[in-house]
C-alpha positions in Angstrom: -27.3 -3.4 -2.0 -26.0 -3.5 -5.8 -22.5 -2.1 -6.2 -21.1 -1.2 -9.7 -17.8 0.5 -9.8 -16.4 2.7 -12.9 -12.8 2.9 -13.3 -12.5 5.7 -15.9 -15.3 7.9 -14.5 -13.7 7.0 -11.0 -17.2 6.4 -9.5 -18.7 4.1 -7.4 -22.6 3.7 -7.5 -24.5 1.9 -4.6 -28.2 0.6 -5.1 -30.1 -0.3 -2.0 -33.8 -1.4 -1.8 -36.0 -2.2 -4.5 -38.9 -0.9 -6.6 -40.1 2.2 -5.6 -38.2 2.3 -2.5 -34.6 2.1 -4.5 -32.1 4.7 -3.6 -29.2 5.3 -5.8 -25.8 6.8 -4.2 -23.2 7.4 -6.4 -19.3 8.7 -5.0 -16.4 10.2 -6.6 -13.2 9.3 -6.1 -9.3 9.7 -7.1 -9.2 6.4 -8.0 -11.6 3.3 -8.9 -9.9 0.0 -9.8 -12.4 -3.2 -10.0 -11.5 -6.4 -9.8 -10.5 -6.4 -13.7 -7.7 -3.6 -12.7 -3.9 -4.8 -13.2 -1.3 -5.1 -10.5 0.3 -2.3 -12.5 -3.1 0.4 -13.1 -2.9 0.1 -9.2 0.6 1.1 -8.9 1.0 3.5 -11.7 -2.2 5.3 -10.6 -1.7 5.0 -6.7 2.2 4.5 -5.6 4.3 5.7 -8.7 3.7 9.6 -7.9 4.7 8.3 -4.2 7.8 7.3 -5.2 8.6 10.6 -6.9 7.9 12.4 -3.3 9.9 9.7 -2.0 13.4 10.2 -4.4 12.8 13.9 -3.6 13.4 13.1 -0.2 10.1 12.9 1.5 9.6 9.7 4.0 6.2 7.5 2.7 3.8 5.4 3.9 1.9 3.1 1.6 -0.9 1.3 3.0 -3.5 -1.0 2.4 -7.0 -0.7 4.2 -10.2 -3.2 4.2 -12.2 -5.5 5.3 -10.8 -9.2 5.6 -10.7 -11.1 2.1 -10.3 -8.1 0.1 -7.5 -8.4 -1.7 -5.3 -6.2 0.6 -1.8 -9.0 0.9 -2.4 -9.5 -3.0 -2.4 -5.9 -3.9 0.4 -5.0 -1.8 2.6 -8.3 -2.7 1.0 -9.6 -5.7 3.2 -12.9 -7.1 6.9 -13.2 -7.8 6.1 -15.7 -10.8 5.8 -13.2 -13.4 6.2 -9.2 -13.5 2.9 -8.4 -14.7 1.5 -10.0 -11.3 4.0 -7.9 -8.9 2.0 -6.1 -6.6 3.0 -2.5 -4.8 6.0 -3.9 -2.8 7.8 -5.0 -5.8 7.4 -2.6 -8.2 8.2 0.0 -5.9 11.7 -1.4 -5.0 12.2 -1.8 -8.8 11.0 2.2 -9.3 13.4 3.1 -6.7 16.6 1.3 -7.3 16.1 2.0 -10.8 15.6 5.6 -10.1 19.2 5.4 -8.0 20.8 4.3 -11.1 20.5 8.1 -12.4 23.8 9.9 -11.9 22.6 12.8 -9.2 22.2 9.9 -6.5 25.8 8.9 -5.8 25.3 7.9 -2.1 22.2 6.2 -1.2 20.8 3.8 1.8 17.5 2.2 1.4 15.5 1.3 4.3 12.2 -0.2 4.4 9.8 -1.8 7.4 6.5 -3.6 6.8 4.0 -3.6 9.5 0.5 -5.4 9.7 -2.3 -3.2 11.7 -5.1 -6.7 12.4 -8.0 -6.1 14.9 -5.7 -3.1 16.4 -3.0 -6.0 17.4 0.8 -4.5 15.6 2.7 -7.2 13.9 6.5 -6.8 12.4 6.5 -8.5 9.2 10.0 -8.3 8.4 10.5 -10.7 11.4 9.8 -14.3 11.9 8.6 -15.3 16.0 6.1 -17.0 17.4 3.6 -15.1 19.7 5.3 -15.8 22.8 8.7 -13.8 21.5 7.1 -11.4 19.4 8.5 -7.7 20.3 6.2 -5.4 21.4 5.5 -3.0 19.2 3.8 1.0 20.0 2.7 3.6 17.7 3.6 6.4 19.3 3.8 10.3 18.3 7.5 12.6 17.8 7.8 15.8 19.5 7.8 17.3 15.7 4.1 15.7 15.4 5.3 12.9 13.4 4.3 9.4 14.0 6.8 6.6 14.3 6.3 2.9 15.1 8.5 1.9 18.2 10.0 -1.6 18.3 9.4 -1.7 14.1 12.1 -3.4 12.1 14.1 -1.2 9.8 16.0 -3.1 7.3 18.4 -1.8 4.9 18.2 -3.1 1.2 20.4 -3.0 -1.7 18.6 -4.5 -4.6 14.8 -4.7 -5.8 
């Protein structure tokens, strides 16, 4: 199949077979970013209205989802060497502690976990173990219908 991808029409067009035989698919979506999208068209388009939610008090999960090789870690934790490469993770701790600096937050905590779903195994990646003393970790399902992640680190943080 040939894939092309639109980011300002927000469509992606699949090709398969040839001549005669060719079929042409094309989907709609909220978002299209190619591999010429920034670090921060992904975040501005994707996570920034999150973080609104999230300063109004909502709890948020951001995740990333695909195949192996797609860009997934470097999306979501881009590089530290210069801003324009931060990925999700960083920018969103700089939205949000620079949100707090506004004078209607006077008392804050900021908590955050990171969790790694890999061929349905669970992995904390706030903490460092090997295999043998890795906690176990459950998703599991609150009496309110909620979902939690049992065994997950928490951690607080005070700066971006």
């Amino acid at each position: 199949p040939v894939i092309s991808a639109k980011t300002k029409e927000k469509v992606v067009t699949v090709v398969k077979g040839k001549g005669r035989k060719q079929v042409k698919s094309s989907y709609s979506f909220d978002n299209v970013f190619t591999a010429f999208s920034s670090q921060e068209e992904v975040f501005e388009e994707t996570v920034k209205p999150v973080i609104a939610d999230v300063m109004r008090g909502y709890e948020s999960t951001v995740f990333a989802y695909g195949q192996t090789g797609t860009g997934k870690t470097h999306t979501m934790e881009g590089s530290l060497e210069r801003p324009e490469l931060y990925g999700i993770i960083p920018r969103s701790a700089q939205a949000i502690f620079e949100c707090l600096k506004q004078p209607q937050y006077k008392e804050h905590v900021v908590k955050c976990s990171y969790l790694e779903i890999y061929n349905e195994e669970l992995r904390d990646l706030l903490v460092e173990r090997n295999n043998s003393e890795r906690a176990k970790l459950d998703i599991m399902e609150c009496k309110d219908g909620g979902t939690f992640c049992r065994g997950l680190t928490e951690m607080e943080v005070r700066t971006a």
